[in-house]
C-alpha positions in Angstrom: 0.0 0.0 0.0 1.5 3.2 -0.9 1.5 5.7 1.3 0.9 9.9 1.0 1.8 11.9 4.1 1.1 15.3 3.0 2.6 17.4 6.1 0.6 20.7 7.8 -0.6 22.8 4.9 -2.2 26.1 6.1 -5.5 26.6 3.9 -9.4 30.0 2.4 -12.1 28.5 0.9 -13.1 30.4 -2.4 -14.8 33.6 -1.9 -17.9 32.3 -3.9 -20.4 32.4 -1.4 -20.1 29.8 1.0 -22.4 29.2 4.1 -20.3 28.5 6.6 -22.8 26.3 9.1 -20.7 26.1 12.2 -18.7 29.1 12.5 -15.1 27.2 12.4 -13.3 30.7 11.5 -13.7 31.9 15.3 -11.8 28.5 16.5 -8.5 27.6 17.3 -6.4 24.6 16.8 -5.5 21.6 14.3 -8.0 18.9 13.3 -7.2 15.9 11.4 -8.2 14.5 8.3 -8.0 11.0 7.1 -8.2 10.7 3.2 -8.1 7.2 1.5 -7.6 8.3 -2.6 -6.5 6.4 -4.9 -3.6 7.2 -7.1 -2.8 3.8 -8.9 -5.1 1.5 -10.2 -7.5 1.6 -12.9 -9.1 5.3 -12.1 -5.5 7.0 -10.6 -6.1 9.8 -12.8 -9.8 11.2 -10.9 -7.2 10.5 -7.5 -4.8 12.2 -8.0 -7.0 15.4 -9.4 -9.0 14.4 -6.4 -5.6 15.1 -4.4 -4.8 18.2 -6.1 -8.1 19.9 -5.4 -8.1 18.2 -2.0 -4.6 19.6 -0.9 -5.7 23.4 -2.7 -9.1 23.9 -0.5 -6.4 22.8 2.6 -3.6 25.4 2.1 -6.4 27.9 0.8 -8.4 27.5 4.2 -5.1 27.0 6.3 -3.8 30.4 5.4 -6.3 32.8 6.5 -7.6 30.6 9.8 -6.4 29.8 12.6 -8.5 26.5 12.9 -6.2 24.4 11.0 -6.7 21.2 8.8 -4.0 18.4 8.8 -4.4 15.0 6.2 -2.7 12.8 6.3 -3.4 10.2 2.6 -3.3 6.4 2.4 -3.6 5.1 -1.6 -6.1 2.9 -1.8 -5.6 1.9 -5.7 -9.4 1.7 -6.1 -9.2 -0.9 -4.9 -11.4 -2.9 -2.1 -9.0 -4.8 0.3 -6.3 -1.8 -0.3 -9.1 0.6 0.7 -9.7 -1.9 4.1 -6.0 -1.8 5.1 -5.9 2.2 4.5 -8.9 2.3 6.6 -7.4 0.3 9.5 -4.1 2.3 9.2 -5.9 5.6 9.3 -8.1 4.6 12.4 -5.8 2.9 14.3 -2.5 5.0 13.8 -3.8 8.6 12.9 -6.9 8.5 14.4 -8.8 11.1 12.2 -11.6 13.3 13.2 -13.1 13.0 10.1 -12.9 11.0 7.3 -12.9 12.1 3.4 -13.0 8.8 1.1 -12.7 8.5 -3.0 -13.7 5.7 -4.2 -16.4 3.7 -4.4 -14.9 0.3 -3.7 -13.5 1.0 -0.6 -16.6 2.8 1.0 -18.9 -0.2 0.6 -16.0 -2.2 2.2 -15.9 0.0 5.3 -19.4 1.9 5.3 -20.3 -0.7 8.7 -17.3 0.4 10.3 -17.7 4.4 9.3 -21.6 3.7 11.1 -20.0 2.6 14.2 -17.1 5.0 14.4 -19.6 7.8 13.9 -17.0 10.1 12.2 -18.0 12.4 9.6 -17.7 11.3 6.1 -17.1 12.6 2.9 -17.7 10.7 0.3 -16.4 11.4 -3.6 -18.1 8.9 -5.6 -21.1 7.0 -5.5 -21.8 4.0 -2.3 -23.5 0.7 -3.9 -25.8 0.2 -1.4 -28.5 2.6 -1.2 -27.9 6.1 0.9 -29.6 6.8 4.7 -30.0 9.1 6.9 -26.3 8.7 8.4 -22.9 10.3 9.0 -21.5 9.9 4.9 -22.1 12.7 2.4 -21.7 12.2 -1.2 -20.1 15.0 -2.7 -20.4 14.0 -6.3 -24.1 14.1 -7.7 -26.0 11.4 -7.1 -25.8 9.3 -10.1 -29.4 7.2 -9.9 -31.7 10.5 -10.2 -29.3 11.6 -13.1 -30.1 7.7 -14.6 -33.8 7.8 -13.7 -33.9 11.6 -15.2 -31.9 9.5 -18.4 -34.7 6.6 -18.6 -37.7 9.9 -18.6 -36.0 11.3 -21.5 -35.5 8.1 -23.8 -39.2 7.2 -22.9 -40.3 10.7 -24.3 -37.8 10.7 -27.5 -39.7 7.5 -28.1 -37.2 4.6 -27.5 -39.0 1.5 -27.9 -36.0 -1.3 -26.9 -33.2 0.3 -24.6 -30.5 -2.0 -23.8 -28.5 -1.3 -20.8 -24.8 -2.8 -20.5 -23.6 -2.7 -17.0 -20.4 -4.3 -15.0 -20.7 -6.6 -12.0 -17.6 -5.5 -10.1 -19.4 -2.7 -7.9 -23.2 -2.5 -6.5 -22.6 1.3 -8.2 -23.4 -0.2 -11.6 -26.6 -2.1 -10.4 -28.0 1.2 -8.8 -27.1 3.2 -11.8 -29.8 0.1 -14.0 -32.4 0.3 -11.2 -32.5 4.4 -11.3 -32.9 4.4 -15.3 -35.8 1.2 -14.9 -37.3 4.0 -12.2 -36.7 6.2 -15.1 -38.2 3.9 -18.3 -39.8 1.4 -16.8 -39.3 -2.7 -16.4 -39.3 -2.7 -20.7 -35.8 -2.3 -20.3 -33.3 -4.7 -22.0 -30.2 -6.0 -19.5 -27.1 -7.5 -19.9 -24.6 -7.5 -17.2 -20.9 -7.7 -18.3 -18.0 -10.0 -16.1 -14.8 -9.3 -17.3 -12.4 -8.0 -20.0 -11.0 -11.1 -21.9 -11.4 -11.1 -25.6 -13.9 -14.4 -25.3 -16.4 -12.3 -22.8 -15.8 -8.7 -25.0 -16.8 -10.4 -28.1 -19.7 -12.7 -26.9 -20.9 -9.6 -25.4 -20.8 -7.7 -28.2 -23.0 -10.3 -30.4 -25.8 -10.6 -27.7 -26.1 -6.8 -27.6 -26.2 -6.5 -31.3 -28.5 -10.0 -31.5 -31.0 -7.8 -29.3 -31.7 -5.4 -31.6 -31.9 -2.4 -29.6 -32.7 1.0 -30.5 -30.0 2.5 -28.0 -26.7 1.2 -26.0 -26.6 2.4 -22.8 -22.6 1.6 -21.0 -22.9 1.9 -17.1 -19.6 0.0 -17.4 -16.1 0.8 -15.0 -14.1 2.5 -18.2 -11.5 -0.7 -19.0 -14.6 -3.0 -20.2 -16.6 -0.5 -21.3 -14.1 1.2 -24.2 -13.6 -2.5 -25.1 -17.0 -3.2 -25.2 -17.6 -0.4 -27.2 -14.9 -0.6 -29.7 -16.0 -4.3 -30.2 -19.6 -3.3 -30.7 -18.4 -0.5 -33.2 -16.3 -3.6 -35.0 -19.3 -6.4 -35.3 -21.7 -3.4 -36.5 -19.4 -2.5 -38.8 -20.9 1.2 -37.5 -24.1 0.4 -38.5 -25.0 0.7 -34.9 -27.5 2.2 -32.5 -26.9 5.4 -30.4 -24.4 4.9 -27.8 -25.1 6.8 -24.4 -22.8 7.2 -21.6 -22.7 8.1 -18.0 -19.5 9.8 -16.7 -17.5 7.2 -16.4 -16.3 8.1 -19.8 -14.8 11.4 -18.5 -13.3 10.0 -15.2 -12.0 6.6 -17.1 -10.7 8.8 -20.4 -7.4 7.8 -20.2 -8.8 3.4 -20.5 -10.8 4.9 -23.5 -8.1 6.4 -25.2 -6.2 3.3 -24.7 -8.6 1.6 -26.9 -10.0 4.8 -29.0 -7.1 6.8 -29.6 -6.9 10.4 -28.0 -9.6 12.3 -28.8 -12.1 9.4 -29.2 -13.5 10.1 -32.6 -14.9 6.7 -33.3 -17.3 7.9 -30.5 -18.6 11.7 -31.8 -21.8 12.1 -31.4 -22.3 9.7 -28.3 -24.5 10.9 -25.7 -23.8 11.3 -21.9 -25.7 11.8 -19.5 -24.1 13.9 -16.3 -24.9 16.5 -14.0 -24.0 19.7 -14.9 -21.4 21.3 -12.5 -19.4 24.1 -14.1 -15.9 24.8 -12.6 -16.0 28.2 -11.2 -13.5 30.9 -12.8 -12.4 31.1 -9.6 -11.7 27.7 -9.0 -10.0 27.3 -12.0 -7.7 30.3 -11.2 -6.1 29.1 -8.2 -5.9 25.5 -9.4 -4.0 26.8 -12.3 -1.9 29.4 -10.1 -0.6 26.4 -7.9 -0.4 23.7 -10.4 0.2 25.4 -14.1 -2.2 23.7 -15.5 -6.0 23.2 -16.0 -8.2 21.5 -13.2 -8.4 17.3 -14.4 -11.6 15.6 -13.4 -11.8 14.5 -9.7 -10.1 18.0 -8.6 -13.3 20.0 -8.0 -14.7 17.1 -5.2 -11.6 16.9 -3.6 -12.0 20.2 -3.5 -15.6 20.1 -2.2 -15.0 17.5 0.1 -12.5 19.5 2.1 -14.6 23.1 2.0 -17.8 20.7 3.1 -15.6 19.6 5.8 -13.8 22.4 7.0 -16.8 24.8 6.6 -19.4 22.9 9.0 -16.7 21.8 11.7 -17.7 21.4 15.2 -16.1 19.8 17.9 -18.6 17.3 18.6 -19.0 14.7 15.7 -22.9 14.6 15.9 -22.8 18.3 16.2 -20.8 18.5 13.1 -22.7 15.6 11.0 -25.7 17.8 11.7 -24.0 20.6 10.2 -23.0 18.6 7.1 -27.2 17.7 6.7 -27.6 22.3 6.4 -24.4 22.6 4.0 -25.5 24.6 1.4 -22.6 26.5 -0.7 -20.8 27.3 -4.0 -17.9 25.5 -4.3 -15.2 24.8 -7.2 -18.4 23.4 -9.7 -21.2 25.2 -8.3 -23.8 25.2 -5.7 -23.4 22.5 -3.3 -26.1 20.7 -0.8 -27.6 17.1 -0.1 -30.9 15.4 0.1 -32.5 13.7 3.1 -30.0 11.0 3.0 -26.9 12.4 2.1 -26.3 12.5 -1.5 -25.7 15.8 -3.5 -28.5 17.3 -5.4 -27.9 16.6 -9.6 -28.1 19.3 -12.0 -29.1 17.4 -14.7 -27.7 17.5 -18.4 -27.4 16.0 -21.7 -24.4 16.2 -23.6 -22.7 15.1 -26.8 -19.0 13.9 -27.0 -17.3 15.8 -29.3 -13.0 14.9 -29.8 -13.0 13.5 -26.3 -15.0 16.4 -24.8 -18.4 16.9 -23.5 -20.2 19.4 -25.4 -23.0 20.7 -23.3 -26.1 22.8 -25.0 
């Protein structure tokens, strides 16, 4: 397990109009923060722009208050029994007064455990199981009204045979099919996909083609998905339906482009579905002031997850978890607050993949 120990930063949120709920600017002292993001594996790239934006909102906040946030960063790989060992690292050595997680492996490996510690949580992806009233907060948008919202509008553009392809490996993928049946309804076409090997990619592709759907929806994790896609493109010969994607093409771009080529142009024209969370100018400035470069995907909910934090602190964990349920700010993509059980309200959107990009209307 590799290990990140990113030493005492000292950090201002963005001036873009953030509540702060429990007053942490008039307190003194040092909390800690126990962040398990993962920097190998098959989705390093959204963890280490997770990291970046994580480690900005710190030094940002750190610099103009004299409440100050340490972290200290286990790598989890995306990865579930990496994610367990961080956990038990963090808990047991550190001992953390908060927690903020990436990925979605890990937290359904260690979502009991966060119950009983009681800690506050925030969460950067999407937990498998389905979301309660508890102590973890899911910065990025909840994906399964974005999927119902995606089932509504193929029903009314008058799809008569989706087919939805969709990966085993997480409980994510299953609760991204059940929001867009919530969506379309049970007349909903489903095959689930288990592995990558060329045997499973091509069967695959000849069942999904042998269905004769009017659309392809990929709720895949990005390595099976881009070859699923390719494979589809290959049997069709491009005589093929409309592909739609959720974002797991823009956090899993690099897997694509492993199989696509950069820019992706055997996929123009694709749709994908997302919620639409604009980077703030000002977000983007200090990103690129510290790094010299443009904010990657995964920067603005690290960023998030620290300001969501840091801005509803309170000594008492309950005290702060309660804090965390009246969060309601702009942060680096946008206005930021959470339903009854935790998850972050969607903006949702439709947009078109155009040379790798999503090109929103």
């Amino acid at each position: 397990m590799k290990k990140i120990l990113l030493g005492l930063g000292v950090l201002v949120v963005l001036g873009v109009g953030v509540v702060i709920v429990g007053h942490p600017s008039a307190q003194k002292g040092s909390v800690s923060l126990g962040v398990i993001a993962g920097v190998t594996g098959d989705y390093a790239a959204a963890g280490e722009g997770y990291v970046k934006g994580f480690e900005l909102a710190r030094e940002e906040w750190n610099k103009s208050h004299a409440l100050q946030f340490e972290a200290v960063f286990e790598d989890d790989g995306f990865n579930a029994q990496k994610g367990v060992a961080a956990y038990n690292k963090i808990k047991s050595v550190d001992k953390p007064d908060a927690y903020a997680i990436v990925s979605s492996f890990t937290i359904d490996a260690i979502a009991d455990n966060l119950h009983q510690e009681g800690l506050p949580v925030a969460l950067g992806f999407e937990q498998g199981v389905a979301a309660t009233d508890d102590n973890i907060f899911q910065v990025f948008p909840a994906a399964r009204p974005i999927m119902e919202g995606l089932g509504k509008q193929e029903k009314s553009d008058g799809y008569k045979k989706p087919l939805v392809l969709f990966s085993n490996n997480s409980p994510v993928y299953q609760n991204f099919v059940a929001g867009f049946v919530d969506g379309y309804g049970e007349d909903v076409v489903k095959e689930v996909i288990s592995g990558t090997d060329g045997n499973t990619i091509r069967a695959a592709a000849t069942r999904a083609l042998a269905d004769r759907p009017d659309s392809i929806n990929f709720f895949m994790d990005p390595p099976a998905g881009a070859l699923l896609a390719k494979e589809i493109l290959l049997q069709s010969k491009g005589n093929h339906p409309p592909f739609v994607f959720d974002q797991s093409i823009q956090s899993g771009k690099p897997d694509y482009e492993k199989v696509f080529g950069k820019g992706l142009a055997a996929l123009d024209e694709s749709m994908v579905v997302l919620s639409r969370n604009d980077l703030t100018q000002d977000f983007k400035t200090l990103y690129k002031n510290k790094y010299q470069s443009e904010p990657p995907f995964g920067a603005d909910i690290g960023y998030n997850s620290f300001e969501l934090l840091a801005s509803t602190y309170a000594s008492s964990p309950q005290t702060w978890i309660k804090n965390m349920k009246q969060a309601d700010f702009v942060g680096a993509d946008g206005k930021v607050l959470f339903n009854q059980v935790g998850l972050r309200v969607p903006n949702l959107a439709f947009g078109t993949l155009k040379n790798g990009e999503v090109v929103l209307p």
